[in-house]
FIKOLZA-1660 file (N, C-alpha, C; in steps of 0.1 Angstrom, whole numbers, plus 5000, padded with zeros to 4 digits):
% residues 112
   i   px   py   pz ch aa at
   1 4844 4984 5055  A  X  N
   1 4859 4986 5053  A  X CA
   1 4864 4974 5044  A  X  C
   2 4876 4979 5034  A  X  N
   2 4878 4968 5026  A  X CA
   2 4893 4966 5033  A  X  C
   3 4898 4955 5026  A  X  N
   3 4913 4948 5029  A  X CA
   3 4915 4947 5019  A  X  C
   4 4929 4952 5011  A  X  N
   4 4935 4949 4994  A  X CA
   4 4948 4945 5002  A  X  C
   5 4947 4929 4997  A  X  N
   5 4962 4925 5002  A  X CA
   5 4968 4916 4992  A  X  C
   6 4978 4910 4992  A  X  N
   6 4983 4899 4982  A  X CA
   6 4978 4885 4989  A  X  C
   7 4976 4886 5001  A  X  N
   7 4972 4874 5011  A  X CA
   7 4965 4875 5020  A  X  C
   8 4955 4869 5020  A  X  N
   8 4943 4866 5026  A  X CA
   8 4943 4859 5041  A  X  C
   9 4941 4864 5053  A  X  N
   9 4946 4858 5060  A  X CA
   9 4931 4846 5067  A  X  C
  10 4934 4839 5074  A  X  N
  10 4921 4827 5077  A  X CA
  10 4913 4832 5087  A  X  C
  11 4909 4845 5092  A  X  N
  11 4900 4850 5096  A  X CA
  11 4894 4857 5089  A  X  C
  12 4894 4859 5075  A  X  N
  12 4889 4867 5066  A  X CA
  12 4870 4861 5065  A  X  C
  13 4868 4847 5062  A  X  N
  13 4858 4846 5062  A  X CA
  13 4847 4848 5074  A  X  C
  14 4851 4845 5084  A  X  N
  14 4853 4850 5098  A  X CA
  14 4845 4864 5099  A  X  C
  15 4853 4877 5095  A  X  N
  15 4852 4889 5095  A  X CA
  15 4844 4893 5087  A  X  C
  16 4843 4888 5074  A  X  N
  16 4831 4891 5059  A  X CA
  16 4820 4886 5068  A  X  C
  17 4821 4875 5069  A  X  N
  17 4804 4872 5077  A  X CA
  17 4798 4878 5087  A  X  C
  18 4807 4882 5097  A  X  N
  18 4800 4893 5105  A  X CA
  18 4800 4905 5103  A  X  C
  19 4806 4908 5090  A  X  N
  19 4799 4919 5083  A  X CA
  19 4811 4936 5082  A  X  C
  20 4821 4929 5091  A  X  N
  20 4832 4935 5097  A  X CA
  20 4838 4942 5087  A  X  C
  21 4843 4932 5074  A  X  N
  21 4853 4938 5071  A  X CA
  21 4850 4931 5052  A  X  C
  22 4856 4938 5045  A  X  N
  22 4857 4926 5033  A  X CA
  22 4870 4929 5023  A  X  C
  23 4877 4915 5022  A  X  N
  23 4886 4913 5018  A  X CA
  23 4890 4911 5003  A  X  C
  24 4899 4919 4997  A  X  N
  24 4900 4918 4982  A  X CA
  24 4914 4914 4979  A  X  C
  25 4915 4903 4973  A  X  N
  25 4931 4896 4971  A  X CA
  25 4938 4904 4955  A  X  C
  26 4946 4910 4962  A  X  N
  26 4955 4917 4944  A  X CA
  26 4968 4922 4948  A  X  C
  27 4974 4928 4936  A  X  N
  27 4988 4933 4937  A  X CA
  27 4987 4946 4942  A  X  C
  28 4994 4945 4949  A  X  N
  28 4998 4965 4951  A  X CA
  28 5001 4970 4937  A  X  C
  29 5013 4961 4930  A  X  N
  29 5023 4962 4920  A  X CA
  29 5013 4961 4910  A  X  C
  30 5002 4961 4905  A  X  N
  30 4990 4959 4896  A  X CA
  30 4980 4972 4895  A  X  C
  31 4985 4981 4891  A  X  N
  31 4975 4991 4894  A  X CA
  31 4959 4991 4891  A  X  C
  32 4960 4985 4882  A  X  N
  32 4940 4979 4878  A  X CA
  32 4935 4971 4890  A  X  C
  33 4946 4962 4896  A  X  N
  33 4937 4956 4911  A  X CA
  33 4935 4967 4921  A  X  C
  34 4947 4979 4918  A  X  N
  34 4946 4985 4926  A  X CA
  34 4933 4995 4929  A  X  C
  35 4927 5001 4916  A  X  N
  35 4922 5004 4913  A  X CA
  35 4902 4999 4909  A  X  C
  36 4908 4986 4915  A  X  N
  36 4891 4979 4913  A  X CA
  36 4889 4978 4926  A  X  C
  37 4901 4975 4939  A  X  N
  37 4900 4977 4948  A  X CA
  37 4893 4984 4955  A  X  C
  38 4901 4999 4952  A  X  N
  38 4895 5013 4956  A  X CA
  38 4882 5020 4950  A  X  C
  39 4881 5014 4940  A  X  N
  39 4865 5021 4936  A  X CA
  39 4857 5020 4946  A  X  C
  40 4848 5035 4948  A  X  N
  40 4835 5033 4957  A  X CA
  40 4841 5037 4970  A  X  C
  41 4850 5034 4973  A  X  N
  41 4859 5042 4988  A  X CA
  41 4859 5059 4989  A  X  C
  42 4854 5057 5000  A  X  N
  42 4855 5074 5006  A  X CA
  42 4870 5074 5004  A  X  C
  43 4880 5067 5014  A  X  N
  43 4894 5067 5015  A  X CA
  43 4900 5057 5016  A  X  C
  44 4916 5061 5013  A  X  N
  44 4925 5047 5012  A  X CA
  44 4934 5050 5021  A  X  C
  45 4936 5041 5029  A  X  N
  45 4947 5038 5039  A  X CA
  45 4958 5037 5037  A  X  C
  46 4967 5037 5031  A  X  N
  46 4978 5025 5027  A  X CA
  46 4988 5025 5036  A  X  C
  47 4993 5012 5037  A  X  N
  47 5002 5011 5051  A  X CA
  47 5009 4995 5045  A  X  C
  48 5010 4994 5035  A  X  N
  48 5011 4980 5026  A  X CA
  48 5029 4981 5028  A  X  C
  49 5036 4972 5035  A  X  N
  49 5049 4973 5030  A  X CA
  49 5055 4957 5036  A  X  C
  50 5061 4948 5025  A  X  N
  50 5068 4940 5028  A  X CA
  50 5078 4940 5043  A  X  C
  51 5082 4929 5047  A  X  N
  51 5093 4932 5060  A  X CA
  51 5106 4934 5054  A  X  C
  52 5114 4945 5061  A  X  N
  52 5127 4945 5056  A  X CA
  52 5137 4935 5057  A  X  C
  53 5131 4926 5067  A  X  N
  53 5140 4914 5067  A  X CA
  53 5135 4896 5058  A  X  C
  54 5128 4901 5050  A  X  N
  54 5127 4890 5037  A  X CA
  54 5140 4890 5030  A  X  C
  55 5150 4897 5029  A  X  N
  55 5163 4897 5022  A  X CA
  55 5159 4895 5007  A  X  C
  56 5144 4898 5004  A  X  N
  56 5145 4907 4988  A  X CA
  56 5144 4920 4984  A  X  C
  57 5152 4925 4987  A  X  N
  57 5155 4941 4982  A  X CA
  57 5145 4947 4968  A  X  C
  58 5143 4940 4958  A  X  N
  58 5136 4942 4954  A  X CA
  58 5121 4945 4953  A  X  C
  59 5119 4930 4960  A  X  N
  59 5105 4935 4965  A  X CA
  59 5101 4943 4973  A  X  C
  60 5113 4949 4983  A  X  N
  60 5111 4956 4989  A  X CA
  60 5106 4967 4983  A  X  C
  61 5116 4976 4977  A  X  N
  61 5114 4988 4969  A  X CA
  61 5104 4988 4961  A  X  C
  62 5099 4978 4953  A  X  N
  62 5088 4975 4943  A  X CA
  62 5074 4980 4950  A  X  C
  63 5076 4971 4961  A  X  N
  63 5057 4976 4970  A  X CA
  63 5062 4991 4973  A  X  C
  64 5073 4990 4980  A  X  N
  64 5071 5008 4989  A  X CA
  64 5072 5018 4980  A  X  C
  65 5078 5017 4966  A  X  N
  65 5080 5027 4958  A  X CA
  65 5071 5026 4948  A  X  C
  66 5067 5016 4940  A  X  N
  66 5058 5015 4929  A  X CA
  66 5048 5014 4933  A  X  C
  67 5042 5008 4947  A  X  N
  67 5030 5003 4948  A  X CA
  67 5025 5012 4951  A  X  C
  68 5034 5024 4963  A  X  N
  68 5027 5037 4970  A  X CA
  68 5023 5040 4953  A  X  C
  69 5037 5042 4943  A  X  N
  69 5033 5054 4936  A  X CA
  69 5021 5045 4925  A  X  C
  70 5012 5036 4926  A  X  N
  70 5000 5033 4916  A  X CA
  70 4992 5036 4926  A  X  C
  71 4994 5036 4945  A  X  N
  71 4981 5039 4952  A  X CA
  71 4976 5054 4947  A  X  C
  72 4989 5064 4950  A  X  N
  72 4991 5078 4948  A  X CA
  72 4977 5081 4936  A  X  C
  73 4979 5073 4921  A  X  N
  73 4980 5074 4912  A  X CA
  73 4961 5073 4911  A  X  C
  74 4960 5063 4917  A  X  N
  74 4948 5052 4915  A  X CA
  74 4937 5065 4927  A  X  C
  75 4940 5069 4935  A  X  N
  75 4932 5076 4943  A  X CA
  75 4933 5091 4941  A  X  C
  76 4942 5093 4930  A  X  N
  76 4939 5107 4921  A  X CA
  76 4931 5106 4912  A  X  C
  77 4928 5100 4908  A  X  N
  77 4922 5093 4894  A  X CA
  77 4907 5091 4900  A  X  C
  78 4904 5088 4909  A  X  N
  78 4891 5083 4912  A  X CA
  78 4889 5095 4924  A  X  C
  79 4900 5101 4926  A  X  N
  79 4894 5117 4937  A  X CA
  79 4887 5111 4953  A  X  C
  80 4898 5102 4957  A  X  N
  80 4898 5091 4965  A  X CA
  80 4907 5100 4974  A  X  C
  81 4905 5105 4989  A  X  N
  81 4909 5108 5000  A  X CA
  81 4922 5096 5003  A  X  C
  82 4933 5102 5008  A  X  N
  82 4944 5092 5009  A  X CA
  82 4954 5094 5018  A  X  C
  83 4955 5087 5029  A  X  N
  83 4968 5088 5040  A  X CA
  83 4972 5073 5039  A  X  C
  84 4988 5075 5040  A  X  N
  84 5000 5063 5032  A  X CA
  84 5008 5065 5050  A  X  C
  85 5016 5056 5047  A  X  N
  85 5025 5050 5061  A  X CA
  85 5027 5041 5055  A  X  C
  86 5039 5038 5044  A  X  N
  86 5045 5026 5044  A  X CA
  86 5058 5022 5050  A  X  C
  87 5059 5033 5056  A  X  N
  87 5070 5035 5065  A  X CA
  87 5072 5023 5074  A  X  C
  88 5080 5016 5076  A  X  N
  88 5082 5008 5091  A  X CA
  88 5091 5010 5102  A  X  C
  89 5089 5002 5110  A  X  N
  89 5100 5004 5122  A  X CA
  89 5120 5002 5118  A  X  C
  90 5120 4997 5114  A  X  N
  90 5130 4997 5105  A  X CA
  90 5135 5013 5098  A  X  C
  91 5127 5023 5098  A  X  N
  91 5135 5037 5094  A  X CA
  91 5136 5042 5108  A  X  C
  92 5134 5040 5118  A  X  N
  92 5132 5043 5128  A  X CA
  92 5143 5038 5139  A  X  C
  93 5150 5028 5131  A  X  N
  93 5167 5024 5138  A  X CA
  93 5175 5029 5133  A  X  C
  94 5189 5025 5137  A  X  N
  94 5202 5028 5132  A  X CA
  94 5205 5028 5114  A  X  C
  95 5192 5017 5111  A  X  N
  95 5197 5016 5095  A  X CA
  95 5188 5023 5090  A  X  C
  96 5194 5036 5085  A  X  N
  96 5189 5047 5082  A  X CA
  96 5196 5047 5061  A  X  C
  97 5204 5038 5058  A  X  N
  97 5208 5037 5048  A  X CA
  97 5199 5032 5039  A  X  C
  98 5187 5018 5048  A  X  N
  98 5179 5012 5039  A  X CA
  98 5159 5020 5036  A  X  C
  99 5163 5037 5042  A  X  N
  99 5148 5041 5040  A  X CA
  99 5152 5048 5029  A  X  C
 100 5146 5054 5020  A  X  N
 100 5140 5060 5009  A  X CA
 100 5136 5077 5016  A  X  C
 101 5142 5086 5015  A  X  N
 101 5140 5097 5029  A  X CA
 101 5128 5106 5016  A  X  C
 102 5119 5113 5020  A  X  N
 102 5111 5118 5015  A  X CA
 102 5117 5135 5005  A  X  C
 103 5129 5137 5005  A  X  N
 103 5133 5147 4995  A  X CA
 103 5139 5142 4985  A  X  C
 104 5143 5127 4988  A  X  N
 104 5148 5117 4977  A  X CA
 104 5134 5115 4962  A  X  C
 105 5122 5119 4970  A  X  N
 105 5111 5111 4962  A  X CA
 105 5104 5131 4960  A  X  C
 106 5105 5136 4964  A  X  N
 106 5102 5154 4954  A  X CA
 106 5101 5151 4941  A  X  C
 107 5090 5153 4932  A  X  N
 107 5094 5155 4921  A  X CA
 107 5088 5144 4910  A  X  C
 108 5084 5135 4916  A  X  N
 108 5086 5119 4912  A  X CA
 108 5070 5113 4910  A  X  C
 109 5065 5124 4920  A  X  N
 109 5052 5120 4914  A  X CA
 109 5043 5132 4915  A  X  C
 110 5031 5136 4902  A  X  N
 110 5028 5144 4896  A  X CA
 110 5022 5150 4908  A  X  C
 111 5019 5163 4907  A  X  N
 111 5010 5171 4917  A  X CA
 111 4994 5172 4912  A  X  C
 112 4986 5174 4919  A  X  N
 112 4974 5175 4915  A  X CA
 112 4968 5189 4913  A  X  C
% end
């Protein structure tokens, strides 16, 4: 099983050595990392989403909107099996103004 993250966390060598897990450092926001990442994978996970409480709005939207849509992109391309949840607990409260609702996003990215 691989890890595609922007940050590497200090159990990583840890986990590679016992054979567990192996970790690849890139951008969501980079589709070629994204994409060097995923080669060779049966399937992609994605569950990649910044916290809504970093107070950069930007980046927010950037991973959850661009990054899903280069995962989308990158595992159509390579005919890569794919379940996403970038969703957080955060759509799941009162602030229902800061999720992105799924009839907003119809349309937006190509069908296969």
């Amino acid at each position: 099983m691989r890890v595609f993250d922007v940050f590497i966390n200090k159990y990583a060598p840890e986990e590679e050595k016992a054979g567990r897990l192996t970790f690849i450092k890139g951008d969501l926001l980079n589709a070629a990392d994204v994409e060097a990442a995923a080669k060779g994978c049966l399937a992609i996970f994605h569950v990649a989403s910044p916290s809504p409480l970093s107070k950069n709005p930007k980046l927010f939207f950037d991973v959850n909107v661009n990054g899903t849509k280069n995962v989308l992109q990158v595992a159509r391309a390579l005919g890569t099996k794919l379940d996403t949840a970038p969703a957080h607990s955060l759509c799941l409260s009162r602030h229902q103004s800061l999720c992105v609702h799924e009839q907003r996003l119809r349309g937006q990215f190509p069908s296969r």
